[in-house]
C-alpha positions as CSV (number, residue, x, y, z in Angstrom):
1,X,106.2,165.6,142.6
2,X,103.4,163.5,143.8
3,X,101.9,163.2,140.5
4,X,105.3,162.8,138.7
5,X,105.7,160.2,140.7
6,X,102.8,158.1,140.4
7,X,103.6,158.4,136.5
8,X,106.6,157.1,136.4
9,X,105.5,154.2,138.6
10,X,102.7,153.9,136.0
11,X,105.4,153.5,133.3
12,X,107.5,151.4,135.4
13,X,104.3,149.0,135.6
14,X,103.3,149.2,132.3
15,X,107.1,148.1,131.2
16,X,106.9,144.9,132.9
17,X,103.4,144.3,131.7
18,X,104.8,145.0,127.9
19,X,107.6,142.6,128.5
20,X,105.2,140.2,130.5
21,X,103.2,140.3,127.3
22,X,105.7,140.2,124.5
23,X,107.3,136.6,126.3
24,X,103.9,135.0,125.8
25,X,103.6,136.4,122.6
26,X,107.0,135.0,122.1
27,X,105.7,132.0,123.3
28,X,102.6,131.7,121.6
29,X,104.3,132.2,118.4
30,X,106.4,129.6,118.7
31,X,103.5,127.0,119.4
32,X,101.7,128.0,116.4
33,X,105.5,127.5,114.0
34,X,105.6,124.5,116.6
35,X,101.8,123.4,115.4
36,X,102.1,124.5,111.7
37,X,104.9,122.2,111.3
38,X,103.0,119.4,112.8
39,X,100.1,120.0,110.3
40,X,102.1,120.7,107.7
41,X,104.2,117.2,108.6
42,X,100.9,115.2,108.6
43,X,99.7,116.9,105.4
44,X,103.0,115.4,103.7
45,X,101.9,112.0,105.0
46,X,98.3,112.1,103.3
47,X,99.4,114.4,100.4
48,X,102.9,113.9,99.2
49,X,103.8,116.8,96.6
50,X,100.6,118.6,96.9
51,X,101.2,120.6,100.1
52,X,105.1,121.6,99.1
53,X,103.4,124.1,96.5
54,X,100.4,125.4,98.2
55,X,101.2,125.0,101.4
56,X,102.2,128.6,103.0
57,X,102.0,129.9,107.0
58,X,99.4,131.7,106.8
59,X,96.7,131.9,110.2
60,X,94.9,128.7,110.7
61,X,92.1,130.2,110.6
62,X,92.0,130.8,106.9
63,X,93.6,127.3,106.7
64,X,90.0,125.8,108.6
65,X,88.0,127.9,106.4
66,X,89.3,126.2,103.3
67,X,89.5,122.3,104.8
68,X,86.9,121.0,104.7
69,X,85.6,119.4,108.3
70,X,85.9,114.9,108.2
71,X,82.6,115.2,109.7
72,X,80.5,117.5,107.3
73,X,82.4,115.4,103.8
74,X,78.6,114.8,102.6
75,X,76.7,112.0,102.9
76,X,79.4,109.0,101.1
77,X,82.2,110.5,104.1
78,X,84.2,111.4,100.7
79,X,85.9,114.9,99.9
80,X,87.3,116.1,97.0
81,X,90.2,114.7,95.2
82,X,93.3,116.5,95.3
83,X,95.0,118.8,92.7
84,X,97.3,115.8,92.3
85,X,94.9,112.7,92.2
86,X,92.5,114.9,89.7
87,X,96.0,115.2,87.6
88,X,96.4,111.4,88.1
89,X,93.1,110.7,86.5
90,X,93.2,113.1,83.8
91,X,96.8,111.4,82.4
92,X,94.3,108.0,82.2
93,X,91.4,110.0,80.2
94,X,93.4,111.2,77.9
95,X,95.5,108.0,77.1
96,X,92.1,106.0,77.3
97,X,94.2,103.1,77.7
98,X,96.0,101.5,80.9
99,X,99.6,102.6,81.4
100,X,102.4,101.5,83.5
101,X,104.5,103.4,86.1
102,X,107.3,104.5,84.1
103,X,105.1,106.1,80.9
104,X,103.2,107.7,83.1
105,X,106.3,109.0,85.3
106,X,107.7,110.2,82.4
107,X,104.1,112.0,81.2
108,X,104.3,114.1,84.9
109,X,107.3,115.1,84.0
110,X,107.2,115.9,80.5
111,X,103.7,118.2,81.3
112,X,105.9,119.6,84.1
113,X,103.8,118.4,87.1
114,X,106.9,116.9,89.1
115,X,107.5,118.6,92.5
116,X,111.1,120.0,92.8
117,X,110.8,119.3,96.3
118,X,109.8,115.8,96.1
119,X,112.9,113.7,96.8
120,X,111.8,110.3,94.9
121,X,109.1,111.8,92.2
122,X,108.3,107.9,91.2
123,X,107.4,107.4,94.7
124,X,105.4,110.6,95.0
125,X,103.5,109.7,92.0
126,X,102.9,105.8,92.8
127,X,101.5,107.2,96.0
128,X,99.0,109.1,93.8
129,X,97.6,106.9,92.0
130,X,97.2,104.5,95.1
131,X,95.0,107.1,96.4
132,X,92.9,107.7,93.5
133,X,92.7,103.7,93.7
134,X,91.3,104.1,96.6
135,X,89.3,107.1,96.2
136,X,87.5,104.6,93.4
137,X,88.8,106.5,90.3
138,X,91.6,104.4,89.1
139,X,91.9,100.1,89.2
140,X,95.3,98.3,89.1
141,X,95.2,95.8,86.0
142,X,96.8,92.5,87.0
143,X,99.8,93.6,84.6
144,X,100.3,95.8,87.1
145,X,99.6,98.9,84.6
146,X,96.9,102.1,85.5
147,X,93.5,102.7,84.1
148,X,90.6,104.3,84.7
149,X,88.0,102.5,86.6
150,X,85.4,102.5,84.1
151,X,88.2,101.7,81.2
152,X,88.7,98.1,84.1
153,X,85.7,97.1,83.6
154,X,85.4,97.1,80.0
155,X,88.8,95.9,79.5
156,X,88.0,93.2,81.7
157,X,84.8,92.5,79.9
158,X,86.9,92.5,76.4
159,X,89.1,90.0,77.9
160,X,86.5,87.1,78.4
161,X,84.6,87.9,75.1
162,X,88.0,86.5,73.4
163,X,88.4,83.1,74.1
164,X,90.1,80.8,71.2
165,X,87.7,82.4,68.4
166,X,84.6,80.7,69.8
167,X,81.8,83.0,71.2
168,X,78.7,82.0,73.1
């Protein structure tokens, strides 16, 4: 009985250890939903649209392993653009001419690029294109229209080559 005891105060012991262990599991898990949100809130803030799709709960591990670190961006502190931004860009290069907010609106659309989850898609999109403007891909024209920044310059250039018919 001596033995049978001991067991069963073995089992009593390892009960509350399981249940000791399955509240801080418990409460571990819900710090890392608690956390996930919080990451997944702040990726909305940088990256309207673009975390929606891709963005799933999987461990933050492989999360880390695919962000890149601020610190180790290279040597210009820049990363790569984002899905949406290189979509931004590529709207301008194929038009090859500046375009306003509503045509090009209307292009994300019509190509199908539009988040279902966005709640103002115009928004979304304006808040693309300011940060490829800021990324140094895109300039605003002072018609308030979109172009690449190398398109700018030249359209800029173009503009002060046409003066009343005279050339110097």
């Amino acid at each position: 009985m001596g033995e049978d005891q001991a067991l069963r105060n073995a089992l009593g012991v390892a009960q509350r250890q399981l249940v000791e262990a399955e509240a801080e599991l418990r409460e571990a898990q819900e710090r890392v939903n608690n956390l996930r949100s919080v990451v997944y809130g702040l990726k909305q803030i940088f990256e309207p649209g673009d975390v929606g799709r891709s963005f799933e709960l999987r461990p933050a591990v492989e999360e880390s392993r695919a962000m890149p670190v601020r610190g180790a961006q290279g040597v210009r502190g820049r990363r790569e653009p984002s899905p949406s931004v290189r979509r931004a860009v590529q709207i301008l290069a194929e038009a090859q001419r500046p375009m306003r907010m509503p045509e090009i609106t209307e292009e994300w659309e019509r190509r199908g690029w539009v988040d279902t989850t966005w709640r103002t898609p115009k928004s979304a999109i304006n808040m693309i294109y300011q940060r490829a403007h800021k990324a140094g891909l895109v300039d605003r024209m002072p018609d308030r229209s979109w172009v690449l920044r190398s398109s700018a310059a030249r359209a800029s250039e173009g503009d002060r080559g046409t003066g009343e018919g005279v050339e110097d």
